[in-house]
mmCIF file of the C-alpha atoms, coordinates in Angstrom:
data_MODEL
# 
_entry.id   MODEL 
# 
loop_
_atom_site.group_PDB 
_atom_site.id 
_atom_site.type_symbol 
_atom_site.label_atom_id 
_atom_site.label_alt_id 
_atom_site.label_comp_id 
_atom_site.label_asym_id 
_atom_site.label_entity_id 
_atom_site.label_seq_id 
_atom_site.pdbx_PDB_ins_code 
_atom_site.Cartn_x 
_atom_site.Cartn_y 
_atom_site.Cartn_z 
_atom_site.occupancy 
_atom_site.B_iso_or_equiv 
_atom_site.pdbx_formal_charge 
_atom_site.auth_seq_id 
_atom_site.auth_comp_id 
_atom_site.auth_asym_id 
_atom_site.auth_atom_id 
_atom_site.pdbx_PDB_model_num 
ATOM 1   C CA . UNK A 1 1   ? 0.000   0.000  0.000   1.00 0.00 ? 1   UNK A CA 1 
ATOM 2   C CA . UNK A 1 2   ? 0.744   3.748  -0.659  1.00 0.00 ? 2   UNK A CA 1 
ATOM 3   C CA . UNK A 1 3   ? 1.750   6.313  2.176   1.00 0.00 ? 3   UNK A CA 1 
ATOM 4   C CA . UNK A 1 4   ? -0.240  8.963  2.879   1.00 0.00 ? 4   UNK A CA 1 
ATOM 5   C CA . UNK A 1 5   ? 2.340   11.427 1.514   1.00 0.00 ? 5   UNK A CA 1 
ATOM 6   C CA . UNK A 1 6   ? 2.046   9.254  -1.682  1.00 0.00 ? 6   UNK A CA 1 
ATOM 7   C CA . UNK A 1 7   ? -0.703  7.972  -2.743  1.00 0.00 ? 7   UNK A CA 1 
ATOM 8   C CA . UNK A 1 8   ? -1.524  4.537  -5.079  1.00 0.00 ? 8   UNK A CA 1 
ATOM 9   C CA . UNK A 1 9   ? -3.089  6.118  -8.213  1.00 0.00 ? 9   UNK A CA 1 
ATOM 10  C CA . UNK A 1 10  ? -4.452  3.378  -10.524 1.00 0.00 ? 10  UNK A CA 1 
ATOM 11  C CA . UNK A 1 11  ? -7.711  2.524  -12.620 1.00 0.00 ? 11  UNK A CA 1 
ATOM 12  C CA . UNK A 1 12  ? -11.146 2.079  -10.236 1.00 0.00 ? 12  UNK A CA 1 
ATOM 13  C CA . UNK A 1 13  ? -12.673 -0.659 -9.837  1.00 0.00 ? 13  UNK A CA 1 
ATOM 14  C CA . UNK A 1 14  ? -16.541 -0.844 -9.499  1.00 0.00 ? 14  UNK A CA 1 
ATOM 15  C CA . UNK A 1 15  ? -16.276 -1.649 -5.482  1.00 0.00 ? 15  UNK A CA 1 
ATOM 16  C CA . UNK A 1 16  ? -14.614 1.865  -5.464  1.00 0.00 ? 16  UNK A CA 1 
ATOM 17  C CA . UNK A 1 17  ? -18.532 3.312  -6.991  1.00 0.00 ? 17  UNK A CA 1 
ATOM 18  C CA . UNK A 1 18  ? -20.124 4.353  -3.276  1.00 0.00 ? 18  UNK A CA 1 
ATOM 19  C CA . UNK A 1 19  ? -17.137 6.176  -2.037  1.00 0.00 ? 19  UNK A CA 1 
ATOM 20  C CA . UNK A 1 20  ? -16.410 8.124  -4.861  1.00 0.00 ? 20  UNK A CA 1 
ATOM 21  C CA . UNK A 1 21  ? -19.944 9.350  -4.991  1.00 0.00 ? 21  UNK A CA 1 
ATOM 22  C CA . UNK A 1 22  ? -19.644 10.548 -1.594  1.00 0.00 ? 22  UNK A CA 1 
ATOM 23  C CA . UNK A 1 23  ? -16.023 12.348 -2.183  1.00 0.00 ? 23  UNK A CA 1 
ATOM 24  C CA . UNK A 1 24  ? -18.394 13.689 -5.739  1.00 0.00 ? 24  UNK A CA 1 
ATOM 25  C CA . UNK A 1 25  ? -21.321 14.847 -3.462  1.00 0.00 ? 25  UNK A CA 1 
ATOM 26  C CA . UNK A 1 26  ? -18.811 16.333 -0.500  1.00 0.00 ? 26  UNK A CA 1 
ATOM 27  C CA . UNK A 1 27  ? -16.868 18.694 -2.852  1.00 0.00 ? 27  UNK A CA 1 
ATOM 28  C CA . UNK A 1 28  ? -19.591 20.622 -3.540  1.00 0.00 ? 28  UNK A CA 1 
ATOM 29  C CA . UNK A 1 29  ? -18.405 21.628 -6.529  1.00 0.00 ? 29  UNK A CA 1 
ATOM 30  C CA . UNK A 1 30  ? -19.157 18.929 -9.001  1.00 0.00 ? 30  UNK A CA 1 
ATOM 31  C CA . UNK A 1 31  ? -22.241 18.176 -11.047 1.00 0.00 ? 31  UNK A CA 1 
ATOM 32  C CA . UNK A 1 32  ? -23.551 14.891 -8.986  1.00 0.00 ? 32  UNK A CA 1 
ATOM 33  C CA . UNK A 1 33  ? -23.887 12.303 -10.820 1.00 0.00 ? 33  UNK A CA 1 
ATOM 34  C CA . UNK A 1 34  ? -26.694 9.316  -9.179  1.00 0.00 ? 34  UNK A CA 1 
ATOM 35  C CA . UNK A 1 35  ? -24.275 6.099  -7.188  1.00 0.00 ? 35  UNK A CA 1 
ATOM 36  C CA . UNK A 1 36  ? -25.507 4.099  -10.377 1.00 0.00 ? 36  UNK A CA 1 
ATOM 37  C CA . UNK A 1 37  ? -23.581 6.172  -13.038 1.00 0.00 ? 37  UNK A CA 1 
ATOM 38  C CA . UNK A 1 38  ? -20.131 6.307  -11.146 1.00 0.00 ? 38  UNK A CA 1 
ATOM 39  C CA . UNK A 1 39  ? -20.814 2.194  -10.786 1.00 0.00 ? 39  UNK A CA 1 
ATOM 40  C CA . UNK A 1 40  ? -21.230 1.474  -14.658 1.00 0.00 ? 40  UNK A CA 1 
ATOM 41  C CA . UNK A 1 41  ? -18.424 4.717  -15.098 1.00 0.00 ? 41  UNK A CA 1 
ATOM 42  C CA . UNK A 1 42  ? -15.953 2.048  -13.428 1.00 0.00 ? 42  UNK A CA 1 
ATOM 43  C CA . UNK A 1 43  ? -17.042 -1.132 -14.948 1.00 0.00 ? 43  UNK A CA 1 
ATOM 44  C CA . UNK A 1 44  ? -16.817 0.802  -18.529 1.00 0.00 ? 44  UNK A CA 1 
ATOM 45  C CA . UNK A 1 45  ? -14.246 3.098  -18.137 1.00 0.00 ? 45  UNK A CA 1 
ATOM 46  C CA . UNK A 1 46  ? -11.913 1.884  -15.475 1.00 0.00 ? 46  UNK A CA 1 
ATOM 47  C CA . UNK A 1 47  ? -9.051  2.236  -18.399 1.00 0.00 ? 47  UNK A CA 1 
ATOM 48  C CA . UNK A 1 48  ? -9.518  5.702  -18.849 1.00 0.00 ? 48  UNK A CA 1 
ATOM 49  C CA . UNK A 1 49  ? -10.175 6.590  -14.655 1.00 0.00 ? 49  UNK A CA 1 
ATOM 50  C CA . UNK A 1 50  ? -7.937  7.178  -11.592 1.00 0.00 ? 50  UNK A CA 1 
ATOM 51  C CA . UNK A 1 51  ? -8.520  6.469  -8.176  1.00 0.00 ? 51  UNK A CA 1 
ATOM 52  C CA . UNK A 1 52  ? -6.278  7.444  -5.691  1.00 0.00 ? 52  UNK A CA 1 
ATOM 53  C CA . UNK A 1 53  ? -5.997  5.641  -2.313  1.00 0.00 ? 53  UNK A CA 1 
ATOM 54  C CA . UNK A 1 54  ? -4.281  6.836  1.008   1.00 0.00 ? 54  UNK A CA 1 
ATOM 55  C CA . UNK A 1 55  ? -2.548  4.675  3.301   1.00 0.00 ? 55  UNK A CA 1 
ATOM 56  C CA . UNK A 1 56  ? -5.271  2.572  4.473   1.00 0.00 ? 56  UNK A CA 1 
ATOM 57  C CA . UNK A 1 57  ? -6.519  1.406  0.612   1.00 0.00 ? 57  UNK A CA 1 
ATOM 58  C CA . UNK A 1 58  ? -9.867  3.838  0.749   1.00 0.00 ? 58  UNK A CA 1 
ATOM 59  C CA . UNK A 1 59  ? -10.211 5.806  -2.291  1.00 0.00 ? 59  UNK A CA 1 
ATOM 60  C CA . UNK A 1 60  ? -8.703  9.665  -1.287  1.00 0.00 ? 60  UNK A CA 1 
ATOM 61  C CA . UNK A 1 61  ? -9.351  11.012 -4.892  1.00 0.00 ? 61  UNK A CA 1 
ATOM 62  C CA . UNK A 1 62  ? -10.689 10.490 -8.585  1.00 0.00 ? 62  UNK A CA 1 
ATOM 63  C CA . UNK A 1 63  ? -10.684 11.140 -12.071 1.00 0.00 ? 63  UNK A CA 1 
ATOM 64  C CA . UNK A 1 64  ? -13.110 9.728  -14.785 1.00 0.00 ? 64  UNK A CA 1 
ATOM 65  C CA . UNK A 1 65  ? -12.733 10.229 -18.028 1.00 0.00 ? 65  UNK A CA 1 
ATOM 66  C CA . UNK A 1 66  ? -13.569 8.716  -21.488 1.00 0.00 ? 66  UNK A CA 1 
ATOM 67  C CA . UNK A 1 67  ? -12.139 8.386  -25.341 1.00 0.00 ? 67  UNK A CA 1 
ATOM 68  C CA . UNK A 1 68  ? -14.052 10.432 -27.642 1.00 0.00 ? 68  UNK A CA 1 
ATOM 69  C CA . UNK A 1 69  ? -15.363 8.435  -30.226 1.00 0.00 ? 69  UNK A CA 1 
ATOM 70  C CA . UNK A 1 70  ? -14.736 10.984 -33.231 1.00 0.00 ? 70  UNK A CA 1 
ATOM 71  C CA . UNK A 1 71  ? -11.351 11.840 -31.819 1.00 0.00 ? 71  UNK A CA 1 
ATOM 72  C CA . UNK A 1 72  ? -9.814  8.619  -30.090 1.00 0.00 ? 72  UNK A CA 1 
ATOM 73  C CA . UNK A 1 73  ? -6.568  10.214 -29.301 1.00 0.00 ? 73  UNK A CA 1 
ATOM 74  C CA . UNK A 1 74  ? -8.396  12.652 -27.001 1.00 0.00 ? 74  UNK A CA 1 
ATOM 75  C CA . UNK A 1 75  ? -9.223  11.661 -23.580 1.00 0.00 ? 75  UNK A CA 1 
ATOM 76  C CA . UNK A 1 76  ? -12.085 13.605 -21.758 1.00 0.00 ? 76  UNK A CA 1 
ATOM 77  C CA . UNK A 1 77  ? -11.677 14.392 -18.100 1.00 0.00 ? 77  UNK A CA 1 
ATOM 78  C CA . UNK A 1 78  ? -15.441 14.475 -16.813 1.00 0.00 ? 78  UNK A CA 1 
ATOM 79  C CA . UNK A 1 79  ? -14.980 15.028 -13.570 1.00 0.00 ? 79  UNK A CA 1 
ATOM 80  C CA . UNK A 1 80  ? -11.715 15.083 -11.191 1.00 0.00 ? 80  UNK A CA 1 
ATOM 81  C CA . UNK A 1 81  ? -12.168 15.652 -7.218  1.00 0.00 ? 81  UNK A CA 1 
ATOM 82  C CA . UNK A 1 82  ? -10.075 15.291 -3.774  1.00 0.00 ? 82  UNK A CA 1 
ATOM 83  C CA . UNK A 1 83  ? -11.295 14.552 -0.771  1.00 0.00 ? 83  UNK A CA 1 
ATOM 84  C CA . UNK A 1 84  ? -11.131 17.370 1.504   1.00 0.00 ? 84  UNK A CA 1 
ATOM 85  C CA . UNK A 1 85  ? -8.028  16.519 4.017   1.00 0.00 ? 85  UNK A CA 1 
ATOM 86  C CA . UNK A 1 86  ? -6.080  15.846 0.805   1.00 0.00 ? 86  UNK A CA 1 
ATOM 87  C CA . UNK A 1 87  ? -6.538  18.952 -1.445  1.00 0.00 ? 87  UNK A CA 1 
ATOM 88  C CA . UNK A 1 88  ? -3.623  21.202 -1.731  1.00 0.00 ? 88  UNK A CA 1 
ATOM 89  C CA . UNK A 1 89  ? -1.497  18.680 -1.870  1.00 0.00 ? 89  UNK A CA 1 
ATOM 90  C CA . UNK A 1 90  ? -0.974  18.092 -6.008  1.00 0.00 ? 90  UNK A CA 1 
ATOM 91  C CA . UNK A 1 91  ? -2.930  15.062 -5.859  1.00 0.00 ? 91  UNK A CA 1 
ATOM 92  C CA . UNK A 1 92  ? -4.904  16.046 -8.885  1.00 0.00 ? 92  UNK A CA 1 
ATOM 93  C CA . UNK A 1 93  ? -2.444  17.202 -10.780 1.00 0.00 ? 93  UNK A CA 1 
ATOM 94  C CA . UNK A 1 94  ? -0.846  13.196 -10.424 1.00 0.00 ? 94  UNK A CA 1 
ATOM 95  C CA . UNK A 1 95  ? -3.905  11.744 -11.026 1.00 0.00 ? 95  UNK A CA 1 
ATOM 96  C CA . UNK A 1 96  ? -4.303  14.081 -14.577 1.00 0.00 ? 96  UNK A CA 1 
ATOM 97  C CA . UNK A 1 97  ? -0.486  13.158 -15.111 1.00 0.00 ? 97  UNK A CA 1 
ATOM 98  C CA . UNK A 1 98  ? -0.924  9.437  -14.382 1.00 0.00 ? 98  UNK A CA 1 
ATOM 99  C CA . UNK A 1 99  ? -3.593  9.167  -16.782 1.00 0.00 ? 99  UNK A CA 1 
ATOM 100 C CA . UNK A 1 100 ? -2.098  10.875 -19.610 1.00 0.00 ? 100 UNK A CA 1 
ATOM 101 C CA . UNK A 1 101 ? 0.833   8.357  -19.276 1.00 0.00 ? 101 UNK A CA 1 
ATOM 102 C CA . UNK A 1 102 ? -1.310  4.973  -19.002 1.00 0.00 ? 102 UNK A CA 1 
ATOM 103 C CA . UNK A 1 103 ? -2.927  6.034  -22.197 1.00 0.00 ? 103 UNK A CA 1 
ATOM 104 C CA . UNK A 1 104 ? -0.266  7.685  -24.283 1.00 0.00 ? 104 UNK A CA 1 
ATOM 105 C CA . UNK A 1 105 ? 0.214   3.574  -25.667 1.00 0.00 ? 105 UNK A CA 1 
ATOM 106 C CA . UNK A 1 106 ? -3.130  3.898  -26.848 1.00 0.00 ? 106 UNK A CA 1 
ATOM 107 C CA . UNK A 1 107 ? -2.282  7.250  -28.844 1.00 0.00 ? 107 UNK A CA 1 
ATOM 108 C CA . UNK A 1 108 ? -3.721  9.437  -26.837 1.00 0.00 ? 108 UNK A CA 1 
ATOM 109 C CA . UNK A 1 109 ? -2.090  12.994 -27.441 1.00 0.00 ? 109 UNK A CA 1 
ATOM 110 C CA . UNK A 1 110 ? -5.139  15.561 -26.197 1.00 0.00 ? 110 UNK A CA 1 
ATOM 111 C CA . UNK A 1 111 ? -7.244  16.100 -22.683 1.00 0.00 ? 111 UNK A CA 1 
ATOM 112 C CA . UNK A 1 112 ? -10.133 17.863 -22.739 1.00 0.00 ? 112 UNK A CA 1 
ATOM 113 C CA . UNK A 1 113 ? -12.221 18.912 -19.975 1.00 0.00 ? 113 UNK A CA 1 
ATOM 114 C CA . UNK A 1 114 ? -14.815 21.445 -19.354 1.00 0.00 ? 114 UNK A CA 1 
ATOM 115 C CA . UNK A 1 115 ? -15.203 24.391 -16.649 1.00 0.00 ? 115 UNK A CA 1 
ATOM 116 C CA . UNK A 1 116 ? -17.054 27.116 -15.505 1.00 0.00 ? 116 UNK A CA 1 
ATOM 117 C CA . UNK A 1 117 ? -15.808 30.332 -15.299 1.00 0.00 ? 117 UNK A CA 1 
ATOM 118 C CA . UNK A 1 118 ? -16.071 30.719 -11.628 1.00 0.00 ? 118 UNK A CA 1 
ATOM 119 C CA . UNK A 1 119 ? -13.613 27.128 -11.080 1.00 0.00 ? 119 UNK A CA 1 
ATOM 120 C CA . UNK A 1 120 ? -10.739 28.911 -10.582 1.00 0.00 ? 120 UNK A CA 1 
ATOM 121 C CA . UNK A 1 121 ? -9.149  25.914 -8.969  1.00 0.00 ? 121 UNK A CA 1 
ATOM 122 C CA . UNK A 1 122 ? -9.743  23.957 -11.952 1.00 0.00 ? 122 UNK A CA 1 
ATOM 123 C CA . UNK A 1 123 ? -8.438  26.928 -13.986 1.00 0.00 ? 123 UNK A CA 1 
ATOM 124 C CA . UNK A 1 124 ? -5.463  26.497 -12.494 1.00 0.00 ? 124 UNK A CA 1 
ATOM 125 C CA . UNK A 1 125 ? -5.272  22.803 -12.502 1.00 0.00 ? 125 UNK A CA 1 
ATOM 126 C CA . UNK A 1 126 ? -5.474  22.227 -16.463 1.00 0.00 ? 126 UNK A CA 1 
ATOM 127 C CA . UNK A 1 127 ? -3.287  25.321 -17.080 1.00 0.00 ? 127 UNK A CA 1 
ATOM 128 C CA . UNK A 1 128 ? -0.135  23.799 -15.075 1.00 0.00 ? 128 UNK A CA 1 
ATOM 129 C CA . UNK A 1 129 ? -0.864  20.612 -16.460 1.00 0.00 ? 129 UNK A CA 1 
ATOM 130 C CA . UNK A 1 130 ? -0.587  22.236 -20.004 1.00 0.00 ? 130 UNK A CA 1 
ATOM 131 C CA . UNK A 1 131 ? 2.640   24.273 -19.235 1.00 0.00 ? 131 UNK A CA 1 
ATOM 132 C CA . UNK A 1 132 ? 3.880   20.627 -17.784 1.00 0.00 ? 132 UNK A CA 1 
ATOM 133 C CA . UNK A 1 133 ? 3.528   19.015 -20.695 1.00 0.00 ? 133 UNK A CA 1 
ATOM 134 C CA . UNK A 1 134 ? 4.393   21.370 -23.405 1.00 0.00 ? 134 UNK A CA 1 
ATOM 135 C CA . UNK A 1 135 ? 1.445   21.707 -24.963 1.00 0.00 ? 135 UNK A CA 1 
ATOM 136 C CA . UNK A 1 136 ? -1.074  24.378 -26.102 1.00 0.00 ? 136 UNK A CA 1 
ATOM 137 C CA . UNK A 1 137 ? -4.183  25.050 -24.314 1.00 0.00 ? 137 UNK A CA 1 
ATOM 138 C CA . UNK A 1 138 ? -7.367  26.515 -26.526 1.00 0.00 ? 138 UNK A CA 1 
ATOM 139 C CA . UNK A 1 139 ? -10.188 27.776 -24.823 1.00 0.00 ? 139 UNK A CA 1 
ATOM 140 C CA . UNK A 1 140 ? -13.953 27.727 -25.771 1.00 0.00 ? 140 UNK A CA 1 
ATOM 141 C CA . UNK A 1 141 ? -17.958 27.781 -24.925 1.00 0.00 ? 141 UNK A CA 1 
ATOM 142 C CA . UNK A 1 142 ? -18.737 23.974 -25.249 1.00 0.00 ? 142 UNK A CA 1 
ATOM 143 C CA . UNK A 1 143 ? -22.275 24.839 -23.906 1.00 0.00 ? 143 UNK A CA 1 
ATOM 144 C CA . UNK A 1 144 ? -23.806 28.102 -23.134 1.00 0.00 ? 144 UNK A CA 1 
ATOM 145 C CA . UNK A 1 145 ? -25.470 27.901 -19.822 1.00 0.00 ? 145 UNK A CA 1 
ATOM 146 C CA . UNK A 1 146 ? -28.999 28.865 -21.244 1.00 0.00 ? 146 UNK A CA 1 
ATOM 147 C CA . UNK A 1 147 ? -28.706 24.938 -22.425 1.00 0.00 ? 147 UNK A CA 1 
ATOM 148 C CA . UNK A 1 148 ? -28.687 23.180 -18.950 1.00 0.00 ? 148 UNK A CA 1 
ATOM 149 C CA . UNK A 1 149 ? -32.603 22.911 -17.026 1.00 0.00 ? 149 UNK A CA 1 
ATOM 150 C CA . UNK A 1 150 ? -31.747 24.641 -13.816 1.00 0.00 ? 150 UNK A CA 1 
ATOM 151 C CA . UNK A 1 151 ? -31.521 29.045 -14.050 1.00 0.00 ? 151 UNK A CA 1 
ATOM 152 C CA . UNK A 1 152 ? -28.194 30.549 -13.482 1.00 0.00 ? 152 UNK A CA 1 
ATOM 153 C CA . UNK A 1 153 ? -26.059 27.836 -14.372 1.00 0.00 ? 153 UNK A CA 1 
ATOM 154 C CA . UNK A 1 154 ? -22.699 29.048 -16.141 1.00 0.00 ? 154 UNK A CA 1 
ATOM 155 C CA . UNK A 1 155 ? -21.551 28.107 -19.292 1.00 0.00 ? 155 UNK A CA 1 
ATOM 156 C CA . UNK A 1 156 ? -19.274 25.100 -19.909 1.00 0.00 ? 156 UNK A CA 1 
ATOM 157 C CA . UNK A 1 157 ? -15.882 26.235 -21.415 1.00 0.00 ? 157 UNK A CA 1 
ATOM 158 C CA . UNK A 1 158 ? -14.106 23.514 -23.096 1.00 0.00 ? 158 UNK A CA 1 
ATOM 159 C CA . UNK A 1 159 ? -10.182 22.769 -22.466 1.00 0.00 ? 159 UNK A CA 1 
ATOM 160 C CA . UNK A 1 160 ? -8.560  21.695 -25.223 1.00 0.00 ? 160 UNK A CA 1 
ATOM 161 C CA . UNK A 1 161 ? -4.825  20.799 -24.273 1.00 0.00 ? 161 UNK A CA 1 
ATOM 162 C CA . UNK A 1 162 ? -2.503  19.029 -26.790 1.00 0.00 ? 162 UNK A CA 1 
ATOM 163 C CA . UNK A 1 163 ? -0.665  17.861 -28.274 1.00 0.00 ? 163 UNK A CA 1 
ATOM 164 C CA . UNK A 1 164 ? 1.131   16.490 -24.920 1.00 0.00 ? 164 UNK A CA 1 
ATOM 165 C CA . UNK A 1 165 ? 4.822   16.204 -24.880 1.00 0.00 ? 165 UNK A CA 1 
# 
């Protein structure tokens, strides 16, 4: 097992489903997705997901992500989170860099992700991992906020970062 100071990152398995919804629902930052969705997320796309577990083997941090079918050398982050006693701590930033070098045998050369203008953290997060790995980082609306159900929401700009180095 990992130390606390460094975590074991590696692809989920479905077991790991319940407590990543709860690190999901307690970063209150994140889009919730229902317990059912981050259960078929692992059992479908456990190859293109991190988990990261402290000391004691309990999941401390995710990503999940997916291929996009049009572009298969482009992996999309959907949603990345720490638990709250680990932020600050560049656990993300592994988990993004661990991912990007499980999959760069498959040919993937691009991450994409979206976030809102008021993510700041997130900001941050996918402009350090661009400067890390030499590459460019292109900036649009995906989808305007008028498109989601619930008032107020903001739009969805979409992170394009590649190609890695």
């Amino acid at each position: 097992m990992a130390t606390q100071t460094e975590p074991l990152l590696e692809p989920p398995g479905i077991e790991d489903g319940a407590a990543v919804w709860r690190i999901a629902r307690d970063s209150r930052t994140l889009d919730l997705n229902s317990p059912y969705s981050y259960l078929l997320l692992f059992r479908d796309f456990a190859a293109t997901s991190v988990v990261a577990r402290g000391g004691d083997g309990t999941p401390i941090g995710f990503t999940t992500g997916y291929l996009r079918p049009d572009r298969p050398d482009t992996v999309v982050v959907w949603q990345i989170a720490v638990e709250g006693d680990h932020r600050g701590r560049g656990l993300a930033a592994a988990m993004l860099d661990h991912l990007v070098r499980r999959l760069r045998a498959r040919g993937v050369g691009h991450l994409e992700a979206t976030v809102t203008p008021g993510n700041t953290a997130s900001d941050r997060l996918f402009t350090l991992f661009a400067r890390r790995h030499g590459a460019a980082l292109e900036r649009e609306v995906l989808f305007d906020g008028a498109l989601f159900p619930e008032e107020g929401h903001e739009p969805e700009v979409l992170y394009r970062v590649g190609p890695l180095r």
